[in-house]
C-alpha positions as CSV (number, residue, x, y, z in Angstrom):
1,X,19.8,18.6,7.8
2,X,16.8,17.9,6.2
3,X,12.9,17.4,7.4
4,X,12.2,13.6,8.0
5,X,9.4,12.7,5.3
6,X,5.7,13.0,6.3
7,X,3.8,10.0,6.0
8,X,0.6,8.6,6.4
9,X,-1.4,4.9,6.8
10,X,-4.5,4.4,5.9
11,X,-6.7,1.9,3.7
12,X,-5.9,3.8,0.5
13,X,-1.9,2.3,1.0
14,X,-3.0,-0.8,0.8
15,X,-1.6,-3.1,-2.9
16,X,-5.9,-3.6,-3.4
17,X,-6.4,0.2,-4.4
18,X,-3.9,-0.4,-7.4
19,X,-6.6,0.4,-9.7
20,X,-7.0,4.2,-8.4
21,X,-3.4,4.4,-9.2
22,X,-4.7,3.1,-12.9
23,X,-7.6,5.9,-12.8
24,X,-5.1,8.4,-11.6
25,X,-2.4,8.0,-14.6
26,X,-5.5,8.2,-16.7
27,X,-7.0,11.6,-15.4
28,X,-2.9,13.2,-14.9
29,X,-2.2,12.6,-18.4
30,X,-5.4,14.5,-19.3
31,X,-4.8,17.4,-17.1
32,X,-1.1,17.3,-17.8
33,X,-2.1,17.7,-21.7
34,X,-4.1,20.6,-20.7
35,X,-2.0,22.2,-18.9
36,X,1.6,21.6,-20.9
37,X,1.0,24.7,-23.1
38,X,2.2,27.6,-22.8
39,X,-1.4,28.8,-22.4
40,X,-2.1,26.5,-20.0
41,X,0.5,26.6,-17.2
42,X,-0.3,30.3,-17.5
43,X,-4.0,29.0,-16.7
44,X,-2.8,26.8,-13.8
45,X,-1.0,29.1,-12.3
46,X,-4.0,31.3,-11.9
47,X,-5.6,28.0,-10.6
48,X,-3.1,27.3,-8.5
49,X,-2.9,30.9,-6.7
50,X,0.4,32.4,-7.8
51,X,-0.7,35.9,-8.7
52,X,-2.2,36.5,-4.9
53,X,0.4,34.0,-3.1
54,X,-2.4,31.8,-2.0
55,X,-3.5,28.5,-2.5
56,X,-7.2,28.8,-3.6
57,X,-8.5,25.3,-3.4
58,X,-8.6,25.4,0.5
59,X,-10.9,28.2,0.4
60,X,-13.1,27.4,-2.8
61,X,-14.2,23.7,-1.2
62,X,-15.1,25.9,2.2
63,X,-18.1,26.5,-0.5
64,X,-19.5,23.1,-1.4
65,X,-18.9,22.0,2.4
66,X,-20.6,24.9,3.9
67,X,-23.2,24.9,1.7
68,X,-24.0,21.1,1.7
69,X,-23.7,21.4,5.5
70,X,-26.4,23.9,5.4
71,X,-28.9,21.8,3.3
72,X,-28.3,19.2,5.5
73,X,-29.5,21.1,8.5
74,X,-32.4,22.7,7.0
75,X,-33.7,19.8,5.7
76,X,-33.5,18.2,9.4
77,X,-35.6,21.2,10.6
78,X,-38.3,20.5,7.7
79,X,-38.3,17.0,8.6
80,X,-39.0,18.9,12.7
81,X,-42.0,20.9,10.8
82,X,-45.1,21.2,9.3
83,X,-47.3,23.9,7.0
84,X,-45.3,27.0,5.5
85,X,-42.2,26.9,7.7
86,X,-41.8,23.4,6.3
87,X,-41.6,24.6,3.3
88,X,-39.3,27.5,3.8
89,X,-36.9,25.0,5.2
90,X,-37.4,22.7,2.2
91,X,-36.6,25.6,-0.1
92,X,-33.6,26.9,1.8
93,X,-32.1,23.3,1.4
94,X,-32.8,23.3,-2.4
95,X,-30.8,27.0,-2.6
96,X,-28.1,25.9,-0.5
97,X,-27.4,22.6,-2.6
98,X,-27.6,24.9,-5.8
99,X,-25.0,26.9,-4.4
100,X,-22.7,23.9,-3.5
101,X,-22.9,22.1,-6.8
102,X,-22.3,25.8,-8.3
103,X,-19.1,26.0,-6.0
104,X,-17.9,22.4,-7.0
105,X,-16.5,23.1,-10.3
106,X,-14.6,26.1,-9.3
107,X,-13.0,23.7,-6.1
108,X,-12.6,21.2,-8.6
109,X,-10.8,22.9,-11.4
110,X,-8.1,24.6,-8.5
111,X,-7.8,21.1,-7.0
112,X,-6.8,19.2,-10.1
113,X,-4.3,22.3,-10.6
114,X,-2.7,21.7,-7.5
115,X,-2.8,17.9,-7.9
116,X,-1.4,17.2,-11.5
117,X,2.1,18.4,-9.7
118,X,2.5,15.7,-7.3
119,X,3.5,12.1,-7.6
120,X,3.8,8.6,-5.6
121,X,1.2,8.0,-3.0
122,X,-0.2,11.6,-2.7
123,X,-1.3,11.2,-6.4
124,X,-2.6,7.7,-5.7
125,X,-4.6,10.4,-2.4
126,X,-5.9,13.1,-4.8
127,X,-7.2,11.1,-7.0
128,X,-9.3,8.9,-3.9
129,X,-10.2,12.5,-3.0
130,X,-11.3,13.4,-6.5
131,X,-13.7,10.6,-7.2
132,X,-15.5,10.8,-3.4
133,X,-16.1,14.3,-4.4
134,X,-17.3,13.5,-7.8
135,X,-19.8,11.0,-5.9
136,X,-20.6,13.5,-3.7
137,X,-21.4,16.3,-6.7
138,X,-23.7,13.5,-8.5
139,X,-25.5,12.5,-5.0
140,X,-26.2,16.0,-4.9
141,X,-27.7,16.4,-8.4
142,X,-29.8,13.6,-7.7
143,X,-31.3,15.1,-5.1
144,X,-31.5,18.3,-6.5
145,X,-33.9,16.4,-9.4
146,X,-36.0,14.6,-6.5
147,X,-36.8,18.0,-5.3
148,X,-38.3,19.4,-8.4
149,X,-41.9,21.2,-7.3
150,X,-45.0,19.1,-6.8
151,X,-43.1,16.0,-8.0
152,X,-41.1,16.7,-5.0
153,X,-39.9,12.7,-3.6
154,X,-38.6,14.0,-0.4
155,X,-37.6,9.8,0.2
156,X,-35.2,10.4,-2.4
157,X,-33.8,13.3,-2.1
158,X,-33.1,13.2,1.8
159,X,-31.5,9.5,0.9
160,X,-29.3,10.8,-2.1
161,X,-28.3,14.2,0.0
162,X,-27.2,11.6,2.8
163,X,-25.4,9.2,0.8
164,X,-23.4,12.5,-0.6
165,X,-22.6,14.1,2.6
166,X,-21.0,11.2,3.5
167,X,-19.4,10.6,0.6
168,X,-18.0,14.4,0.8
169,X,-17.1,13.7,4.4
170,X,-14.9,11.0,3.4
171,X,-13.3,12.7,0.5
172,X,-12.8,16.1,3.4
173,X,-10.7,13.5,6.0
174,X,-8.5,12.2,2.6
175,X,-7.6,16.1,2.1
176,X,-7.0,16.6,5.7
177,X,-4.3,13.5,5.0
178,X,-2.8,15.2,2.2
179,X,-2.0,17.9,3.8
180,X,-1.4,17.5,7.1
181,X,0.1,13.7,6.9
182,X,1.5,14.0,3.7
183,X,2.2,17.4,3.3
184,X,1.0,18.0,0.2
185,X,1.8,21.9,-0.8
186,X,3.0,22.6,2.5
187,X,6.3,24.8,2.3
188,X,8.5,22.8,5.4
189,X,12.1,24.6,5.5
190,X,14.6,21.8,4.7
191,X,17.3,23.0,6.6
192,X,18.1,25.9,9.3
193,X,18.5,29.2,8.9
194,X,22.1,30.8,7.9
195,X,24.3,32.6,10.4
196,X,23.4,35.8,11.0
197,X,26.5,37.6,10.4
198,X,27.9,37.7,7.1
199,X,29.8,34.6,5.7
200,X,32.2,34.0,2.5
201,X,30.6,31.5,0.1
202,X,33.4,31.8,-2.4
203,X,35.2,34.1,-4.9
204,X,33.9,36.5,-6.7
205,X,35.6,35.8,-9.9
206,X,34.5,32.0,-9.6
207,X,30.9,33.9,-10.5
208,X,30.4,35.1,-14.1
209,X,27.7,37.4,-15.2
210,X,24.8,34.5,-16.0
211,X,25.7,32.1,-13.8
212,X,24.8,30.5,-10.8
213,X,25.6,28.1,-8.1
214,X,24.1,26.3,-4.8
215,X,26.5,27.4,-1.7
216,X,26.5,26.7,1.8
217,X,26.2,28.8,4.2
218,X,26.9,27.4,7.4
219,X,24.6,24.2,7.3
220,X,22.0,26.0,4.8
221,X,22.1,25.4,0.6
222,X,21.5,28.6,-0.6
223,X,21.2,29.6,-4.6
224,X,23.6,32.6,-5.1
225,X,23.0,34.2,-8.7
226,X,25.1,36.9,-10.8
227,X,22.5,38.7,-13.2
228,X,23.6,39.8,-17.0
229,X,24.3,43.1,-15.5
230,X,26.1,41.5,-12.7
231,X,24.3,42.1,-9.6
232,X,24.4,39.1,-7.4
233,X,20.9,38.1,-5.6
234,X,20.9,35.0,-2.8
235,X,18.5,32.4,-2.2
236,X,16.6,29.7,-0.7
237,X,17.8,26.9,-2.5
238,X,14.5,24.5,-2.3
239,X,11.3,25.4,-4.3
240,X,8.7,26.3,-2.0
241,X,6.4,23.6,-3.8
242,X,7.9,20.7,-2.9
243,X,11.7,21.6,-2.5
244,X,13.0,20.9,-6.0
245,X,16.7,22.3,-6.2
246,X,16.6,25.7,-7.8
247,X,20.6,25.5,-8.8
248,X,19.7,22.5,-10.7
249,X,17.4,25.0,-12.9
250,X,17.9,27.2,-15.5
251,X,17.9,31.0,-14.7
252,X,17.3,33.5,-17.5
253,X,16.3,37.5,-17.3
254,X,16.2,37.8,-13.4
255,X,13.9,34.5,-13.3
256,X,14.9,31.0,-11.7
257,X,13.1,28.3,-12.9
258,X,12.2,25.1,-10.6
259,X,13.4,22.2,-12.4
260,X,10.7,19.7,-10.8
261,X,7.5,21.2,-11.8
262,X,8.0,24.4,-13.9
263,X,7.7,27.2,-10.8
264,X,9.3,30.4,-11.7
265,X,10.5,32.6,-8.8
266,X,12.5,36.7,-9.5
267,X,15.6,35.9,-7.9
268,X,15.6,39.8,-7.1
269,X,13.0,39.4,-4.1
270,X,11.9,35.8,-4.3
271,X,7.9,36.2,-5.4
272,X,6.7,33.9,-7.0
273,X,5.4,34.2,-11.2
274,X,4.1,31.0,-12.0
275,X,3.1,28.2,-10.6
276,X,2.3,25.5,-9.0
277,X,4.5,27.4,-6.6
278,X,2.4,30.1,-4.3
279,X,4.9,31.3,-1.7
280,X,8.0,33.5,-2.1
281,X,11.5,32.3,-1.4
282,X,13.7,33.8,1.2
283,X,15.8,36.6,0.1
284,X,19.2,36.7,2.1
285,X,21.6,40.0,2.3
286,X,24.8,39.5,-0.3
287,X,27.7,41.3,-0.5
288,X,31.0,41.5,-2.0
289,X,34.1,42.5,0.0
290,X,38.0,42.1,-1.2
291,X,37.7,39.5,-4.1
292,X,35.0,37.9,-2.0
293,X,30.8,37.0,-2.0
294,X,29.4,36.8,1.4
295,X,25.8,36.1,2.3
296,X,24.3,37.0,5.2
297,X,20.7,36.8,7.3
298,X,17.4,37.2,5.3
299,X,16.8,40.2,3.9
């Protein structure tokens, strides 16, 4: 029993926006170059979150955002004003945009982490997302260069501050899509929970040291592994990145590795070691008894 998919309708589905889909091949075969090494999924993973089990990109943009939101009021209350508080305004907008476009490139970086992973029409989203933010950054700079001391052309760089807030509000609804309408990096659970009391999956001896297999138990997939040393650990079977099926991946030295996007997970207690994964699997009780494995409720 699996979760219907999320979807979404909007003007970006429509066969006119082809050529973001063109732009978007271009830019994932860049990042996926940077990121295929060794090095560089090690990089991503920090990008993505997997050493604190948090997605960064949600909180980095609350910098640009906040920031541009704030320029965007103080330079309303210096258009209000005259003399020295005028000014005080004008200078807290410059500081504020500073501190946005500084916050960008982190936001940036984190996002294109998180995006290079996905496929289909939520690649065709991020990249929509991307280049209204990229508009944004520049309307910003521009405005940032109107401001410059006596030269100051407050015409320009109230007009160019506009056109990028909106710009940045457009790009903020597309991310709000992604995730909530697409689901984008959203961990749903596929299926129901197991039974709570214990259940035989199968026999022990059709387990070897080094191997594993998916099992149900009741209605739920589970991945059931047998270490070298022969301890058994139990699973949630889908990767909590987009529910790639982990007994379709190779495990080696008490580490399961997604076979979709590269996410690596200790089949011990689940947490997560690379990326683009961020959450932990669920770790269910195992047991054997008389010849028998049985798996029971989460650990």
């Amino acid at each position: 029993m699996s979760s219907p998919a999320p979807t979404s309708t909007s003007l970006l589905d429509g066969p006119q926006m082809g050529w973001i889909d063109r732009a978007a091949g271009l830019y994932h075969s860049a990042a996926s170059a940077l990121f295929g090494t060794e090095k560089g999924a090690q990089i991503k993973s920090l990008l993505n979150g997997t050493p604190v089990r948090h997605r960064l990109h949600p909180a980095l943009v609350d910098v640009p955002i906040g920031a541009w939101t704030t320029a965007m009021h103080l330079d309303g209350l210096a258009l209000l004003t005259n003399g020295n508080r005028r000014r005080q305004f004008e200078t807290g907008a410059d500081a504020a945009i500073i501190l946005g476009i500084a916050g960008a490139l982190p936001a940036a970086l984190t996002g294109t982490a998180d995006w290079v992973d996905v496929s289909g029409r939520p690649r065709r989203y991020g990249m929509a997302h991307a280049m209204l933010n990229t508009v944004a950054l520049a309307s910003y700079g521009v405005s940032l260069l109107a401001r410059r001391g006596d030269r100051r052309n407050s015409a320009l760089a109230l007009a160019s501050a506009g056109f990028g807030f909106l710009a940045l509000s457009a790009s903020a609804t597309i991310g709000g899509d992604m995730a909530y309408n697409l689901g984008v990096n959203v961990a749903r659970p596929p299926a129901p929970r197991p039974p709570r009391k214990f259940t035989a999956v199968m026999q022990s001896s059709e387990l070897g040291p080094g191997q594993h297999r998916r099992v149900e138990v009741g209605k739920t997939p589970v991945l059931l592994v047998r270490d070298e040393s022969g301890e058994l650990h139990a699973l949630q079977h889908w990767c909590t990145h987009a529910g790639g099926p982990l007994s379709e991946g190779e495990v080696e030295n008490g580490v399961v590795t997604c076979p979709w996007h590269g996410s690596k997970f200790c089949v011990a207690d689940g947490r997560p070691i690379q990326g683009p994964a961020t959450a932990p699997l669920a770790v269910y009780q195992v047991r054997e008894e008389n010849g028998q494995i049985l798996v029971g409720r989460e650990a």
